[in-house]
mmCIF file as gemmi writes it, N, C-alpha and C atoms, coordinates in Angstrom:
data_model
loop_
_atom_site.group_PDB
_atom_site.id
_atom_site.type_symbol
_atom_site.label_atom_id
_atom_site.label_alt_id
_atom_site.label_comp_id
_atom_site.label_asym_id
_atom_site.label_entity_id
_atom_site.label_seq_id
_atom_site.pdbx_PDB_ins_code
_atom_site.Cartn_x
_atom_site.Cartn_y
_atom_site.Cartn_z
_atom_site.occupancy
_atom_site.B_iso_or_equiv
_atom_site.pdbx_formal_charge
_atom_site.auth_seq_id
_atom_site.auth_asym_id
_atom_site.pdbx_PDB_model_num
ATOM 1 N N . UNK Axp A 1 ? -14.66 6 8.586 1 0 ? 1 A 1
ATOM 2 C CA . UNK Axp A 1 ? -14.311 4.732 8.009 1 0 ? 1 A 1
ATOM 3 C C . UNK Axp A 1 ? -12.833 4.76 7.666 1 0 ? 1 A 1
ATOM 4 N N . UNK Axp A 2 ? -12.415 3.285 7.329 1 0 ? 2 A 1
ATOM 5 C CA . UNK Axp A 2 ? -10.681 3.241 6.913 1 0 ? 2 A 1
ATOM 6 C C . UNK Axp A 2 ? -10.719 2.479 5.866 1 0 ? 2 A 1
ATOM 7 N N . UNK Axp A 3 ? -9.946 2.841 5.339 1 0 ? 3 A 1
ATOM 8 C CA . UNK Axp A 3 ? -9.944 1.963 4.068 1 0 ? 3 A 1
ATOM 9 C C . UNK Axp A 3 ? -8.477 1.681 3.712 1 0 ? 3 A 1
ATOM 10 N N . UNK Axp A 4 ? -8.508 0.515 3.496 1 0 ? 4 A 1
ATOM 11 C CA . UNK Axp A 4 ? -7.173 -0.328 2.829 1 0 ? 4 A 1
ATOM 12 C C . UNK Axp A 4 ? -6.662 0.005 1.358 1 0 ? 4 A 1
ATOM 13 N N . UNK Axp A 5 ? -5.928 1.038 1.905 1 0 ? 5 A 1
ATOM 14 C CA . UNK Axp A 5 ? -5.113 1.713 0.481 1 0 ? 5 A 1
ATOM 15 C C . UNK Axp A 5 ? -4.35 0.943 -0.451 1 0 ? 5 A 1
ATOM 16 N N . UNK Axp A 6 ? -3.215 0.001 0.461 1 0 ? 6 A 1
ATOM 17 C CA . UNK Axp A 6 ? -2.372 -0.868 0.161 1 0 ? 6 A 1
ATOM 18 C C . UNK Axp A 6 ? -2.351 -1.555 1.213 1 0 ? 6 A 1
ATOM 19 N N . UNK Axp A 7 ? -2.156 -3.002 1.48 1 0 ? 7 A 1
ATOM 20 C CA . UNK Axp A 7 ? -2.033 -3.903 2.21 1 0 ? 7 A 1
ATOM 21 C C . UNK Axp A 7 ? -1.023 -4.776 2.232 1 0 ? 7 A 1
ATOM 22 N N . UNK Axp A 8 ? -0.648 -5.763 3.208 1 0 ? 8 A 1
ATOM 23 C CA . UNK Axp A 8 ? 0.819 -6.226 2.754 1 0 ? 8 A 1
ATOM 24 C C . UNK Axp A 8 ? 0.594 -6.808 1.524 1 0 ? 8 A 1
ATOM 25 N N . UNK Axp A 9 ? -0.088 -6.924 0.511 1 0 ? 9 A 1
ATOM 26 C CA . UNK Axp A 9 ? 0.579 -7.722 -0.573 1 0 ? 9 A 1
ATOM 27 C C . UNK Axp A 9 ? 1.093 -6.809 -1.714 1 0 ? 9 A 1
ATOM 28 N N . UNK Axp A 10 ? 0.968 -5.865 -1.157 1 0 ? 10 A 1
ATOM 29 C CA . UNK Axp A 10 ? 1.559 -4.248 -1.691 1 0 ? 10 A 1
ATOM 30 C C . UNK Axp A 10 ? 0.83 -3.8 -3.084 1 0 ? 10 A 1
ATOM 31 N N . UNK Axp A 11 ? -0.405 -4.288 -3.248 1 0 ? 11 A 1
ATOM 32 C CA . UNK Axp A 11 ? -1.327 -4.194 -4.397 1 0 ? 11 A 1
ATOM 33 C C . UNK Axp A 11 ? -1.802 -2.586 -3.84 1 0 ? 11 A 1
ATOM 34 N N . UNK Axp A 12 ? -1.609 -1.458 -4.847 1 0 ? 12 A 1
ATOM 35 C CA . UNK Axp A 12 ? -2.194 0.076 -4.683 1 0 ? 12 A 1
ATOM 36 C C . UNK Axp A 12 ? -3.647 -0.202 -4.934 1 0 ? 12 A 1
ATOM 37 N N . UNK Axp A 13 ? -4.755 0.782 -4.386 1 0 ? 13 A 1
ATOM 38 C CA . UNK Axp A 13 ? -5.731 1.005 -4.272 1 0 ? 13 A 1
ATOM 39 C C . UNK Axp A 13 ? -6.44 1.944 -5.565 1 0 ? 13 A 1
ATOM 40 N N . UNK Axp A 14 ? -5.22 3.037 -6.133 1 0 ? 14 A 1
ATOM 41 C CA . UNK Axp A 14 ? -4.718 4.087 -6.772 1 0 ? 14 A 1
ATOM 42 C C . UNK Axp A 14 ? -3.818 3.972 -7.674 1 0 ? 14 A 1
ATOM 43 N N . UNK Axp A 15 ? -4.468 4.599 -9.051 1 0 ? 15 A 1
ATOM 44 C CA . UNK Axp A 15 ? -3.586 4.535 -10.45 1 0 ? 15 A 1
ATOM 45 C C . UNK Axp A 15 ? -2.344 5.723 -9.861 1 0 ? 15 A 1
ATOM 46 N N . UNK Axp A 16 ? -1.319 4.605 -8.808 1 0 ? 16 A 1
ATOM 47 C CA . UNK Axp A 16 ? -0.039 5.3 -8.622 1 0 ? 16 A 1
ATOM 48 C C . UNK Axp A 16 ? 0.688 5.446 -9.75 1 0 ? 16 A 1
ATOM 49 N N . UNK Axp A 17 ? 1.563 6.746 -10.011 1 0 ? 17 A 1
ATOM 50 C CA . UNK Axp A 17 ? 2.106 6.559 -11.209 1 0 ? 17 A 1
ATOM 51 C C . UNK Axp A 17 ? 4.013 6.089 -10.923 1 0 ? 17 A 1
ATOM 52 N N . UNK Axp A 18 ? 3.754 6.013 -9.253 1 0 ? 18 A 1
ATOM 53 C CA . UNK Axp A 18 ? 5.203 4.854 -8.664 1 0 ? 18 A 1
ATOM 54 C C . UNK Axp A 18 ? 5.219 3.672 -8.617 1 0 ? 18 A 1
ATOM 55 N N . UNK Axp A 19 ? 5.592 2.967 -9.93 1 0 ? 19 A 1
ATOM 56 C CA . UNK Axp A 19 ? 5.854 1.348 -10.081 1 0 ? 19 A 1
ATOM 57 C C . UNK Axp A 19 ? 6.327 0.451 -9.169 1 0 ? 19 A 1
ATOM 58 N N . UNK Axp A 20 ? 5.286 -0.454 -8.499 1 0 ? 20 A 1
ATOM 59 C CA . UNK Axp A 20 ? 6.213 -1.042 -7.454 1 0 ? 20 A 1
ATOM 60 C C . UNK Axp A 20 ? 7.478 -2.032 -8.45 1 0 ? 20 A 1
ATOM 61 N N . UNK Axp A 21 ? 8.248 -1.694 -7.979 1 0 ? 21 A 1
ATOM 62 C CA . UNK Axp A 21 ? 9.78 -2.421 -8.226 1 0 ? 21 A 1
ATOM 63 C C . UNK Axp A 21 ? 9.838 -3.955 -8.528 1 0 ? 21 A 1
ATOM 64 N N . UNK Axp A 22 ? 8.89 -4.538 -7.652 1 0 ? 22 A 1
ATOM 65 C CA . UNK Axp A 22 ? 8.629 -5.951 -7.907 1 0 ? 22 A 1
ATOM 66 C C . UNK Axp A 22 ? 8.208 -7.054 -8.957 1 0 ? 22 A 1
ATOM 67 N N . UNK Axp A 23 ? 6.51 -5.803 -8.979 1 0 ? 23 A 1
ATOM 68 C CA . UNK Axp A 23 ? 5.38 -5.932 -9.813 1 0 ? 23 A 1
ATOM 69 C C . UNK Axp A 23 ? 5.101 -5.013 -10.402 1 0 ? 23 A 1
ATOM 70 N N . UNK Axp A 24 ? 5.493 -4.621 -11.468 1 0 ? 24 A 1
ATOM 71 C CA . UNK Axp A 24 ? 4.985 -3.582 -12.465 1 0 ? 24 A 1
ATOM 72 C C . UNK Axp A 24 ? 3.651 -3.66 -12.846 1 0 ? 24 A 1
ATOM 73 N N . UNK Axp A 25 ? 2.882 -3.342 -12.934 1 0 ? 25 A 1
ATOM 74 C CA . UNK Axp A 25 ? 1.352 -2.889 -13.102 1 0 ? 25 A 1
ATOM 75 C C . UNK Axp A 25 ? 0.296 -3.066 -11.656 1 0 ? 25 A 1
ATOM 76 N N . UNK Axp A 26 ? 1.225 -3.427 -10.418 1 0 ? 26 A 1
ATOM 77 C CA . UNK Axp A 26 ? 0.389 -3.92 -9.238 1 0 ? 26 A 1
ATOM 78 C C . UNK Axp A 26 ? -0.497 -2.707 -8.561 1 0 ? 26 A 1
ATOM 79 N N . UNK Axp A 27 ? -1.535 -2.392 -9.343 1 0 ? 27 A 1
ATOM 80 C CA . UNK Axp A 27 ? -2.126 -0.962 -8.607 1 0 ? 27 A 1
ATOM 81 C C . UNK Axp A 27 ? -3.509 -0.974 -9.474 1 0 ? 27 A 1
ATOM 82 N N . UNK Axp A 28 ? -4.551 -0.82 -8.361 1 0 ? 28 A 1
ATOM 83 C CA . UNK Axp A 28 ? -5.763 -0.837 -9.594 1 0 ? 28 A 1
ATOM 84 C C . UNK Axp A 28 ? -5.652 0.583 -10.511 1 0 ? 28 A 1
ATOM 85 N N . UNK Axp A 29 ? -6.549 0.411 -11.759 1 0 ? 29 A 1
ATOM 86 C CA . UNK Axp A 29 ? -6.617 1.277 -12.724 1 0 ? 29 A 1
ATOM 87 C C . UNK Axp A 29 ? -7.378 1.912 -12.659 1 0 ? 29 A 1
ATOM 88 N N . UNK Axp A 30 ? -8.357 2.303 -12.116 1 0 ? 30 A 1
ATOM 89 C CA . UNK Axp A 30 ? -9.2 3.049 -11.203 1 0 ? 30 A 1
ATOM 90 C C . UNK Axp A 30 ? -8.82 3.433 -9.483 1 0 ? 30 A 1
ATOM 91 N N . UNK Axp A 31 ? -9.516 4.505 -9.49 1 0 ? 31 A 1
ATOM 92 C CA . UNK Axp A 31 ? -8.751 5.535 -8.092 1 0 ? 31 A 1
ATOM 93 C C . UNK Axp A 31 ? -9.96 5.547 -6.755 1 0 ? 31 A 1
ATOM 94 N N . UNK Axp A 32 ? -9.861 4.06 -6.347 1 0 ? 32 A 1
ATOM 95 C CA . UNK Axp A 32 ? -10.583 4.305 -5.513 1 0 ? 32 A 1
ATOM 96 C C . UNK Axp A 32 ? -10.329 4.686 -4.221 1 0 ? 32 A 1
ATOM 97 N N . UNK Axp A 33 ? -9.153 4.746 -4.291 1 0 ? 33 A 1
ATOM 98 C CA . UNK Axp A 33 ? -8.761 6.276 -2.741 1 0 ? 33 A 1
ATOM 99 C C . UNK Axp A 33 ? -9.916 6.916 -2.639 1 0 ? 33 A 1
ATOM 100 N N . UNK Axp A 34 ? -9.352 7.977 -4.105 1 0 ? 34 A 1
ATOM 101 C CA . UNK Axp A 34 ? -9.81 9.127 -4.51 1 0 ? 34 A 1
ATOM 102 C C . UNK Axp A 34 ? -11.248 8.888 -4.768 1 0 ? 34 A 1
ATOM 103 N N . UNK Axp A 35 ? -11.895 8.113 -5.627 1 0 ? 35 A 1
ATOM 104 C CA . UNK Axp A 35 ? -13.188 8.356 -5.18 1 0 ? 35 A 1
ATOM 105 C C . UNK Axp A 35 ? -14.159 8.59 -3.947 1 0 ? 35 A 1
ATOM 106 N N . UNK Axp A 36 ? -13.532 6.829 -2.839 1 0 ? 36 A 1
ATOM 107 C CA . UNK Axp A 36 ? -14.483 7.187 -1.39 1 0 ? 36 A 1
ATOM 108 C C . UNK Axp A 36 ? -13.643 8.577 -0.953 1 0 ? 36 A 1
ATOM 109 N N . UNK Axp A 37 ? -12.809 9.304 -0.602 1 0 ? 37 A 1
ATOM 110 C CA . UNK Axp A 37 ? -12.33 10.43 -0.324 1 0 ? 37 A 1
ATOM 111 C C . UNK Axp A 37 ? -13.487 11.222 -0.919 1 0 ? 37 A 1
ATOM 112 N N . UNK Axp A 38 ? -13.333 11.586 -1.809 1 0 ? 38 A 1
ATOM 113 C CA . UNK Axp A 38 ? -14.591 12.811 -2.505 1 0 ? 38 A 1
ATOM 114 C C . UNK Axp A 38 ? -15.824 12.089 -2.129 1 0 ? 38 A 1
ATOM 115 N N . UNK Axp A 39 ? -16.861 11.034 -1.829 1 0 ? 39 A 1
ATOM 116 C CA . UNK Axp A 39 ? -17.753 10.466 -1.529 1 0 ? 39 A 1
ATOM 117 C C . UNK Axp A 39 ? -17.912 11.26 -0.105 1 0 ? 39 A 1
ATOM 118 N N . UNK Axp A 40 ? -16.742 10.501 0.92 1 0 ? 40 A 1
ATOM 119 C CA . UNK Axp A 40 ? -16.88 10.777 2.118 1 0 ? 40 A 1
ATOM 120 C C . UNK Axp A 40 ? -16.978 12.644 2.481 1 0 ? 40 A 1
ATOM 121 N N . UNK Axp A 41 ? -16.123 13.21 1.504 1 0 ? 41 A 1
ATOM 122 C CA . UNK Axp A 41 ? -15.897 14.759 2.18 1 0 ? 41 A 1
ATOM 123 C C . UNK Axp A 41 ? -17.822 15.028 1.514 1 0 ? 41 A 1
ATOM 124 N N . UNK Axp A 42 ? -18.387 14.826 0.572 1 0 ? 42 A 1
ATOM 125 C CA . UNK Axp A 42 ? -19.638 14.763 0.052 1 0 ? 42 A 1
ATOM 126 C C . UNK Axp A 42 ? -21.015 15.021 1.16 1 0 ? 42 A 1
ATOM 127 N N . UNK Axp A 43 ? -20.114 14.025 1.992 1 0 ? 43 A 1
ATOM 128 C CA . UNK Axp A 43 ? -21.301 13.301 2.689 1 0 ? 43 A 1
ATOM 129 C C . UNK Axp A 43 ? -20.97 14.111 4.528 1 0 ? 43 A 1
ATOM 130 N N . UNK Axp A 44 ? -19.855 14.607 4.577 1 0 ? 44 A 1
ATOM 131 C CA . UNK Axp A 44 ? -19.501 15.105 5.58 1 0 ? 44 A 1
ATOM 132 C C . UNK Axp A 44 ? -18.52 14.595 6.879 1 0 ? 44 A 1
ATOM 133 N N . UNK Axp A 45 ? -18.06 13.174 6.058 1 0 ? 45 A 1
ATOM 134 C CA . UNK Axp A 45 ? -17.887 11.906 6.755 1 0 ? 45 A 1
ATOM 135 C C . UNK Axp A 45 ? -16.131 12.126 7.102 1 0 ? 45 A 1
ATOM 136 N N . UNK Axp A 46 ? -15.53 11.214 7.697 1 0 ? 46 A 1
ATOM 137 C CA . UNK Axp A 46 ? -14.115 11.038 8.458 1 0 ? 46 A 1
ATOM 138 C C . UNK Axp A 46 ? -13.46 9.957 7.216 1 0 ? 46 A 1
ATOM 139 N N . UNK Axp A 47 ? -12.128 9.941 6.85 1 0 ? 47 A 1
ATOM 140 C CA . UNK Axp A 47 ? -12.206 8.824 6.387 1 0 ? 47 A 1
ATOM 141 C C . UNK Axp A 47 ? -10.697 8.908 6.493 1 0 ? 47 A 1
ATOM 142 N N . UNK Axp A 48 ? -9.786 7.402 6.837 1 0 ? 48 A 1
ATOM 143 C CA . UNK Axp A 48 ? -8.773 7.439 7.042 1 0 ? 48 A 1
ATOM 144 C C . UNK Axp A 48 ? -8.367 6.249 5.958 1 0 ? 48 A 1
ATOM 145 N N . UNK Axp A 49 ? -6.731 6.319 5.621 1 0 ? 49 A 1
ATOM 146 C CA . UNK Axp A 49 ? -6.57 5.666 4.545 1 0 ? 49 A 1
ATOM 147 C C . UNK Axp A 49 ? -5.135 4.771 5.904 1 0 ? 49 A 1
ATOM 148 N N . UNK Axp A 50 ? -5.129 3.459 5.633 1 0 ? 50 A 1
ATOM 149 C CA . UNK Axp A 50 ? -3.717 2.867 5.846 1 0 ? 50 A 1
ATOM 150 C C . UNK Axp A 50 ? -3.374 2.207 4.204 1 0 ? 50 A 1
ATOM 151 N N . UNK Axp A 51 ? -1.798 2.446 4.452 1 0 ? 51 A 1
ATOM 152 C CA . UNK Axp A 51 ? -0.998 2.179 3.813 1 0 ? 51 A 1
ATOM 153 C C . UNK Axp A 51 ? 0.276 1.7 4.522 1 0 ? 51 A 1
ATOM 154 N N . UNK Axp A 52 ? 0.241 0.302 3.986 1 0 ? 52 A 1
ATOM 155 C CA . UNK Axp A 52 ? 1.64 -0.953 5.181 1 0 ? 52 A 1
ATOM 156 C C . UNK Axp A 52 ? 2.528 -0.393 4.16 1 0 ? 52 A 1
ATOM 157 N N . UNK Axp A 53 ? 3.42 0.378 4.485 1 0 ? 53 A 1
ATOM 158 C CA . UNK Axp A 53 ? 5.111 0.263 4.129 1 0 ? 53 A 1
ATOM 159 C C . UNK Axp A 53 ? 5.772 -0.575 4.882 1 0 ? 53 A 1
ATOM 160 N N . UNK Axp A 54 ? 5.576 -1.06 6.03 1 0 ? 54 A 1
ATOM 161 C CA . UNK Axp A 54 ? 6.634 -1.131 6.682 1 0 ? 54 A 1
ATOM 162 C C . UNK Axp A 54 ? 6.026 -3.207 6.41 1 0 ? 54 A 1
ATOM 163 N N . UNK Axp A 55 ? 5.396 -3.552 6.133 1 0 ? 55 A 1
ATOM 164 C CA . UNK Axp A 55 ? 5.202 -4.863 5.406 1 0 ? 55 A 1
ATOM 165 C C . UNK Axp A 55 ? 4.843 -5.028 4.07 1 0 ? 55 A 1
ATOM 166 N N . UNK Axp A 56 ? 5.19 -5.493 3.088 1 0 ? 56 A 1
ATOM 167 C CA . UNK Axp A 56 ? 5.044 -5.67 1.945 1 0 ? 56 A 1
ATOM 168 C C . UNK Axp A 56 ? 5.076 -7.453 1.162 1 0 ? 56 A 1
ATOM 169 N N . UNK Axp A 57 ? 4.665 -7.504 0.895 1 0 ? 57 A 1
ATOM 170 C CA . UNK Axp A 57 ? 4.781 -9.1 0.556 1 0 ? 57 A 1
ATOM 171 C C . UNK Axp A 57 ? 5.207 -8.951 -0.881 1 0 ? 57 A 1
ATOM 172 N N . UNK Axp A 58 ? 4.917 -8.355 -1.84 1 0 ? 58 A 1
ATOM 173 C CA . UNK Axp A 58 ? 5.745 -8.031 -2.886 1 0 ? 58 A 1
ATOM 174 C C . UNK Axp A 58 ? 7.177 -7.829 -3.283 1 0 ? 58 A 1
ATOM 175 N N . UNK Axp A 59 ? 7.902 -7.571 -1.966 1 0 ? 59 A 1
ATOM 176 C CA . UNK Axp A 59 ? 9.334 -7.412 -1.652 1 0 ? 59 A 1
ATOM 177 C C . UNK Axp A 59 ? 9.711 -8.461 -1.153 1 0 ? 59 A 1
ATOM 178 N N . UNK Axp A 60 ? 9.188 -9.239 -0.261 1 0 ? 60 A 1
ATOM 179 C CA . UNK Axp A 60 ? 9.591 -10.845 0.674 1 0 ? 60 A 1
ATOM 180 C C . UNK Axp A 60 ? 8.423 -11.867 0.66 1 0 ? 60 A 1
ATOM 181 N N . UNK Axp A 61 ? 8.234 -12.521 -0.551 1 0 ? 61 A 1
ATOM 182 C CA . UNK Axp A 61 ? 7.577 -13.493 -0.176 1 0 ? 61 A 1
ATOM 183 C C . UNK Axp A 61 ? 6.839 -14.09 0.582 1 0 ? 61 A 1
ATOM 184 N N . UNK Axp A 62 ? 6.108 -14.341 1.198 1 0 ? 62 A 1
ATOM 185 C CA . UNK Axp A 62 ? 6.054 -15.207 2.832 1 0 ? 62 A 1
ATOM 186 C C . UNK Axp A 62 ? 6.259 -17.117 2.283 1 0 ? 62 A 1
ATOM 187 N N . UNK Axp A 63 ? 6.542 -17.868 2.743 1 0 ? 63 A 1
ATOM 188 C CA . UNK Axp A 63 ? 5.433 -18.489 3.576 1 0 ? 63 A 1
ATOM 189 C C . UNK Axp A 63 ? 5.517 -17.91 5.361 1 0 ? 63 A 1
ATOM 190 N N . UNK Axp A 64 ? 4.568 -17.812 5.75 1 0 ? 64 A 1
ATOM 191 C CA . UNK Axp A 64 ? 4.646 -17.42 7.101 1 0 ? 64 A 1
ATOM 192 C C . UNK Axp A 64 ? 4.132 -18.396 8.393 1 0 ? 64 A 1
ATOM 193 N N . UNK Axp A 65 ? 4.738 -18.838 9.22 1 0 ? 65 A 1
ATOM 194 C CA . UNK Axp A 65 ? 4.373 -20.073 10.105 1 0 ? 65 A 1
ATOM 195 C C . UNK Axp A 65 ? 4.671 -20.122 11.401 1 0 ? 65 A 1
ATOM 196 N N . UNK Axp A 66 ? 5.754 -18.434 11.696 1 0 ? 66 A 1
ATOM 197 C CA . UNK Axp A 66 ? 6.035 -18.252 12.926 1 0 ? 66 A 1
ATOM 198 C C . UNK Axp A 66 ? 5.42 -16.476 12.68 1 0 ? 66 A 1
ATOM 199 N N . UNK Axp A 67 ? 5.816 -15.833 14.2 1 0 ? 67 A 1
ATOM 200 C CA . UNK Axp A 67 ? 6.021 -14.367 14.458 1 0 ? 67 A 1
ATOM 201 C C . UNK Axp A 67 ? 6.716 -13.775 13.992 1 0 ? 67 A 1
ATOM 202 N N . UNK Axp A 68 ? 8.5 -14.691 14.277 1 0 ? 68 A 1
ATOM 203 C CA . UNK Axp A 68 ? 9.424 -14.156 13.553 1 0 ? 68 A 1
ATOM 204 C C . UNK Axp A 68 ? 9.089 -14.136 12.02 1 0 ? 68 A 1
ATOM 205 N N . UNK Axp A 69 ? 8.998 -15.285 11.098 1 0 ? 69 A 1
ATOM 206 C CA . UNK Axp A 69 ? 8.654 -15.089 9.772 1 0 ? 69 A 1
ATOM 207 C C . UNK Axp A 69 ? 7.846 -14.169 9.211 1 0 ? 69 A 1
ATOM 208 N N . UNK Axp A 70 ? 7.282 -13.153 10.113 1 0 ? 70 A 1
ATOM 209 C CA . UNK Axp A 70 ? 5.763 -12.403 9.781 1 0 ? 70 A 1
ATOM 210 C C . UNK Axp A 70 ? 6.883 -11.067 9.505 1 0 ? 70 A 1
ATOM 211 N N . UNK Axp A 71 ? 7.51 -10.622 10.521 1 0 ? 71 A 1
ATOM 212 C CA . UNK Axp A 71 ? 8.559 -9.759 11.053 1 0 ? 71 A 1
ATOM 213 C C . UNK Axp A 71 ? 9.674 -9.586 9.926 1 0 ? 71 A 1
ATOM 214 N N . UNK Axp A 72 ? 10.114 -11.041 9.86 1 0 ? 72 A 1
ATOM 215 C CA . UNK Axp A 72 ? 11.169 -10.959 8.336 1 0 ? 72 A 1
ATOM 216 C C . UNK Axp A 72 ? 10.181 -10.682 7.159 1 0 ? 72 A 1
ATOM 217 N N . UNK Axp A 73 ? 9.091 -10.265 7.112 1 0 ? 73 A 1
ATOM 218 C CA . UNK Axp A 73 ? 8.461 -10.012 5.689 1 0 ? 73 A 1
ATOM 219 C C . UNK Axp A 73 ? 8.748 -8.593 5.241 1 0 ? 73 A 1
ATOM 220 N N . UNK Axp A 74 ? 9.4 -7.743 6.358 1 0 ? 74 A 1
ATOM 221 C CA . UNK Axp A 74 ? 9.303 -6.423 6.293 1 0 ? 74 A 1
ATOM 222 C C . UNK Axp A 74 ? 10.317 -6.246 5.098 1 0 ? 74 A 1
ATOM 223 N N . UNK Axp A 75 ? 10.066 -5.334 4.131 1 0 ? 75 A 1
ATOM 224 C CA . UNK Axp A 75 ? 11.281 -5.059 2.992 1 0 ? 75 A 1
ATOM 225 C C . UNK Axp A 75 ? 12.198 -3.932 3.948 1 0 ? 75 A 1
ATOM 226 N N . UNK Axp A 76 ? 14.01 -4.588 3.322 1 0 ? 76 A 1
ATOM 227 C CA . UNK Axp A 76 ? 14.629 -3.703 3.841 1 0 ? 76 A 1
ATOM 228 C C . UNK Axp A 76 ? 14.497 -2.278 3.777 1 0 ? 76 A 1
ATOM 229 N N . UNK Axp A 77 ? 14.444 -1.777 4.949 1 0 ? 77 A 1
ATOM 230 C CA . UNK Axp A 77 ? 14.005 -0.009 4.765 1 0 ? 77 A 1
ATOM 231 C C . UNK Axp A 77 ? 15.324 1.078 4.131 1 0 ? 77 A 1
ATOM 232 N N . UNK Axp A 78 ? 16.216 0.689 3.741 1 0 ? 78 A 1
ATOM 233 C CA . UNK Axp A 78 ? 17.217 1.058 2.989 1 0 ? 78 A 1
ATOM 234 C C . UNK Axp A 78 ? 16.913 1.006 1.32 1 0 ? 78 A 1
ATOM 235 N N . UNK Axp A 79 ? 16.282 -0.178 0.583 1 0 ? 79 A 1
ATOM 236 C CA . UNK Axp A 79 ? 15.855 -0.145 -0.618 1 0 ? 79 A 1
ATOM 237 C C . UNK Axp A 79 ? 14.576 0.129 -1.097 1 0 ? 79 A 1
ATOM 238 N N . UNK Axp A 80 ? 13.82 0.28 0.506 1 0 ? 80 A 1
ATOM 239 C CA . UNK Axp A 80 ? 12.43 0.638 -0.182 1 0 ? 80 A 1
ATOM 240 C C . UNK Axp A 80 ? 11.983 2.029 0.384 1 0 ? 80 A 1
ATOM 241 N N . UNK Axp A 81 ? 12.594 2.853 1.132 1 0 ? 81 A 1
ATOM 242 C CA . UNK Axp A 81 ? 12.2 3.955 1.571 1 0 ? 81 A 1
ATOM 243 C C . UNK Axp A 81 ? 11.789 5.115 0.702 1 0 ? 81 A 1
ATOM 244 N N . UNK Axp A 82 ? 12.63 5.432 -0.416 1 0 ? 82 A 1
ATOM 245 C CA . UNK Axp A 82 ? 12.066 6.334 -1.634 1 0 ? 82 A 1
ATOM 246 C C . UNK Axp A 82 ? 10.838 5.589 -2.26 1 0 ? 82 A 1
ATOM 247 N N . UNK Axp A 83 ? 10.887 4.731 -2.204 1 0 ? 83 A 1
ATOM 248 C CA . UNK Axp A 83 ? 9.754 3.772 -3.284 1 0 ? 83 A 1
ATOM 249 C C . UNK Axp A 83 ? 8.393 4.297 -2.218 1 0 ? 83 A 1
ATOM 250 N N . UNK Axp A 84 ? 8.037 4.143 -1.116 1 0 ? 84 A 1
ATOM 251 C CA . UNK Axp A 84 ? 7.235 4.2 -0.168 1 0 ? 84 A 1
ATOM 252 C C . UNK Axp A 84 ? 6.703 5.358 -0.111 1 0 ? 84 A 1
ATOM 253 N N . UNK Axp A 85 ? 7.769 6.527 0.075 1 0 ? 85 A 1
ATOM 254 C CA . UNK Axp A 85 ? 7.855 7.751 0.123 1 0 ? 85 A 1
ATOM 255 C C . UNK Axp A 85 ? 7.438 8.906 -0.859 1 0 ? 85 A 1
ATOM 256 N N . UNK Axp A 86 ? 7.622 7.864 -2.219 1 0 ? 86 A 1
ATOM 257 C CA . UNK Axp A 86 ? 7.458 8.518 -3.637 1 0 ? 86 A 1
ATOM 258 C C . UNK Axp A 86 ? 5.556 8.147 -3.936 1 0 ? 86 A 1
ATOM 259 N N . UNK Axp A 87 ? 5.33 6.728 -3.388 1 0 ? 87 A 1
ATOM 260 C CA . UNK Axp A 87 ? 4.157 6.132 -3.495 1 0 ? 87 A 1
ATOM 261 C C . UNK Axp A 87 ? 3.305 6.686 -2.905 1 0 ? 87 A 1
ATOM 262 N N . UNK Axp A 88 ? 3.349 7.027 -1.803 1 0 ? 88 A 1
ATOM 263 C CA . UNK Axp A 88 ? 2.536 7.38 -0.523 1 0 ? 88 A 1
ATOM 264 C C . UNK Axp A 88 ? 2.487 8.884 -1.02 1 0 ? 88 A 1
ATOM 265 N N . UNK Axp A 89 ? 3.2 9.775 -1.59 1 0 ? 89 A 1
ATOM 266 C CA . UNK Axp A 89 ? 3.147 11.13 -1.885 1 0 ? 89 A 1
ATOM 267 C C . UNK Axp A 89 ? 2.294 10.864 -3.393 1 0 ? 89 A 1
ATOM 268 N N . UNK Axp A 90 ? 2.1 9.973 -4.003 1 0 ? 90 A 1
ATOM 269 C CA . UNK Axp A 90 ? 1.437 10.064 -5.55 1 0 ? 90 A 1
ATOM 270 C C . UNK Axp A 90 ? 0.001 10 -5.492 1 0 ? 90 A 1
């Protein structure tokens, strides 16, 4: 199974203790990574996590109405690369 860690609206899955920059408290308070993770290894199971860095809607707004507009949602990878990097490692 996969499970949606973070998605573009850059809401954590996981009591990260890396503040998104945007939205301060945007991360559930419960660790449900970490729970289905220990569920799945339990059970003997596969389990893959995505996490969108490279789209964030917390950093760019949308409205979105073209391809291109989907594309410009990406946060510049110059101001958000430690943030991502720090998140994704917590």
């Amino acid at each position: 199974m996969v499970l949606v860690g973070k998605h573009h609206d850059g809401y954590a899955l996981w009591p990260t203790s890396v503040a998104n920059p945007n939205r301060p408290g945007w991360n559930a308070p419960r660790d449900f990574v970490g729970e289905l993770a220990d569920a799945s290894r339990a059970r003997c199971m596969r389990l893959g996590v995505y996490y969108s860095g490279g789209i964030d809607w917390s950093f760019k707004a949308p409205p979105i109405a073209t391809l291109l507009d989907f594309l410009d949602t990406a946060p510049p990878a110059r101001s958000t690369r430690r943030y991502v990097e720090a998140q994704y490692a917590s």
